[in-house]
N, C-alpha and C positions, 0 to 999 in steps of 0.2 A: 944700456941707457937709451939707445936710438929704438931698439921694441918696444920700451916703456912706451915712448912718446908718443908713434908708432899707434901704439893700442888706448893712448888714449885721446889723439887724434881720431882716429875711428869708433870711440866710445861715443866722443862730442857730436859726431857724424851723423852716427845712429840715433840721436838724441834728439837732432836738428831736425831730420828727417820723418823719426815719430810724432815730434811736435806738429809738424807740417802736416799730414795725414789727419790724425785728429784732429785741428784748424778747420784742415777740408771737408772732414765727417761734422763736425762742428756746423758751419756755414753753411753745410745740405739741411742737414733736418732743419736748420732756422729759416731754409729756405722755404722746403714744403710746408712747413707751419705759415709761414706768410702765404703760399699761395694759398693754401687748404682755408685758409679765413677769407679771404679775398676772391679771388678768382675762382673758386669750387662751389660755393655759396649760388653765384649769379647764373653760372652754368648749370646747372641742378635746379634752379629755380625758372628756367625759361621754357619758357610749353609750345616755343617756335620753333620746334625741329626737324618737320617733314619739308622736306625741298622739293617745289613743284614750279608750276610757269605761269606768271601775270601776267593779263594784257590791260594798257591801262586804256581805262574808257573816259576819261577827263581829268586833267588838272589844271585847279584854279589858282590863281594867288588872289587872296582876300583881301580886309583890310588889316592894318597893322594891330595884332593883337601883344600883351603885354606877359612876357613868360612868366607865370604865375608861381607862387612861392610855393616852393616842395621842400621835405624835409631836408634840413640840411642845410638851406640855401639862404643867403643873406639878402635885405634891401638891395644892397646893391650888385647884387647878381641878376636881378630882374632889368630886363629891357624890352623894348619894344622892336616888333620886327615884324614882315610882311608873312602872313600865314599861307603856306601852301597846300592844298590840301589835293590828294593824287587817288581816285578812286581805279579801283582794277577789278578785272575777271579774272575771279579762280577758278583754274583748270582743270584743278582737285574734285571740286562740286558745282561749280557755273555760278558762284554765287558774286553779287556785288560788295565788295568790301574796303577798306582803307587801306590804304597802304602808311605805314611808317616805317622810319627810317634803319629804328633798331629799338628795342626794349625803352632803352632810356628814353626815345623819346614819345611815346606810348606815357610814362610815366609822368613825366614833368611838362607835356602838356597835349594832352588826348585831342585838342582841336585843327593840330598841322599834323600833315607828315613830317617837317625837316623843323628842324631849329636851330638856326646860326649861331657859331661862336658868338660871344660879345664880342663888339666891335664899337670904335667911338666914330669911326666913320657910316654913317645908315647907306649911303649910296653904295660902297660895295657891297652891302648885306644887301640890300636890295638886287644889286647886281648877281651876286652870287644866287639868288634865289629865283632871281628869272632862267639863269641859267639853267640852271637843276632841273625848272618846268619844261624848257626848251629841248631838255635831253632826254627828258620821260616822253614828251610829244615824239621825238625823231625815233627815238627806240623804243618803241609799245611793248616789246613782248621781252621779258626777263625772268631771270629766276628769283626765287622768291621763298621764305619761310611759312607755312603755317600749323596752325594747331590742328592737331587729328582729335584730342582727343575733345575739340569744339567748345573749351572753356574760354578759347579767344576767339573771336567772330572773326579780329580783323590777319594781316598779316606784315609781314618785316623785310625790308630788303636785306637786308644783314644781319647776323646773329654778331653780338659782342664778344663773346666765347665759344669761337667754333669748336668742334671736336680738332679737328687740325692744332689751331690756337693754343687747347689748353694743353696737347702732348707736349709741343714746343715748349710751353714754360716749364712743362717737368724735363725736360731733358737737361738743363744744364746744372740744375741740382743734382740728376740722377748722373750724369757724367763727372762732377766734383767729386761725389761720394763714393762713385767707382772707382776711382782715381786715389782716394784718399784712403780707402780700403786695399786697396794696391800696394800703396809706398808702404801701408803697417806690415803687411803679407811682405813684403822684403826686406824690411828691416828685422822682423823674427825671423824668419830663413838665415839669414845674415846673422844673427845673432846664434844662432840656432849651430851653426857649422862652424864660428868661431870658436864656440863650448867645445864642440866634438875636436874639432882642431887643438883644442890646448890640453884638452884632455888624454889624445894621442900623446 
């Protein structure tokens, strides 16, 4: 009576434990499917990939320009905010070029480098944006993105999807899935010597 039980406590066991594993292998591929839509798209599509050294040779704040509607983007996503604009030497070719901040902002408004959160306070976007000037003045010389293959003239302080960046999002899918591929590989073994066991 107490083996019965016994084996089918450890039946329920192995059951609990399969379920979990596939769960795991479940949640990975849904993973990399979200990132492969997402994240893989924007990084494959960025032609900011050579990293070289800007020096800036001016930056101005303008006047306040209105961030203009890009796809996507509703009436009230648009505000208005003080336009920065940071031109630099690349070191790549000597040439004079813009700087922006990252892809997106290239995109949703080719006139600044920087574009502030919304904000319903304008004094700190303003604040914030002197700031920024103030630290591109004190620090001239940085690194920086640009295109080799010269389809983008200008360049990017930042890529949004570094190569760094996007290993990191596949790791913790790739670490679930290994995991979850794991506990199945034990629970057949496990299964596997139970058989041989009963069959002795």
């Amino acid at each position: 009576m107490l083996g019965k039980k016994l084996v089918t406590a450890q039946k329920r066991g192995e059951t609990r434990a399969l379920c979990l594993g596939l769960g795991m292998v479940a949640c990975s591929v849904m993973m990399y499917f979200f990132i492969g839509i997402t994240i893989v798209p924007f990084y494959t599509k960025s032609v900011w990939t050579t990293e070289t050294t800007c020096k800036v040779l001016k930056a101005n704040i303008m006047d306040k320009v209105l961030c203009p509607n890009s796809k996507g983007l509703e009436d009230e996503d648009t505000f208005p905010y003080p336009c920065l604009q940071v031109w630099v030497n690349l070191t790549a070719s000597g040439q004079e070029v813009m700087l922006y901040h990252t892809e997106d902002t290239l995109e949703r408004n080719p006139k600044c480098s920087y574009i502030p959160d919304k904000s319903e306070n304008s004094k700190e976007v303003k604040a914030r944006v002197e700031k920024i000037a103030s630290n591109f003045k004190k620090y001239q010389t940085f690194p920086c993105y640009y295109d080799p293959g010269e389809t983008q003239t200008n360049v990017i302080l930042s890529r949004l999807y570094p190569p760094k960046g996007l290993l990191f999002a596949f790791l913790w899918p790739t670490l679930m899935f290994t995991g979850g591929c794991l506990i199945i590989v034990l629970v057949k073994i496990s299964q596997y010597f139970s058989v041989l066991s009963a069959w002795q």
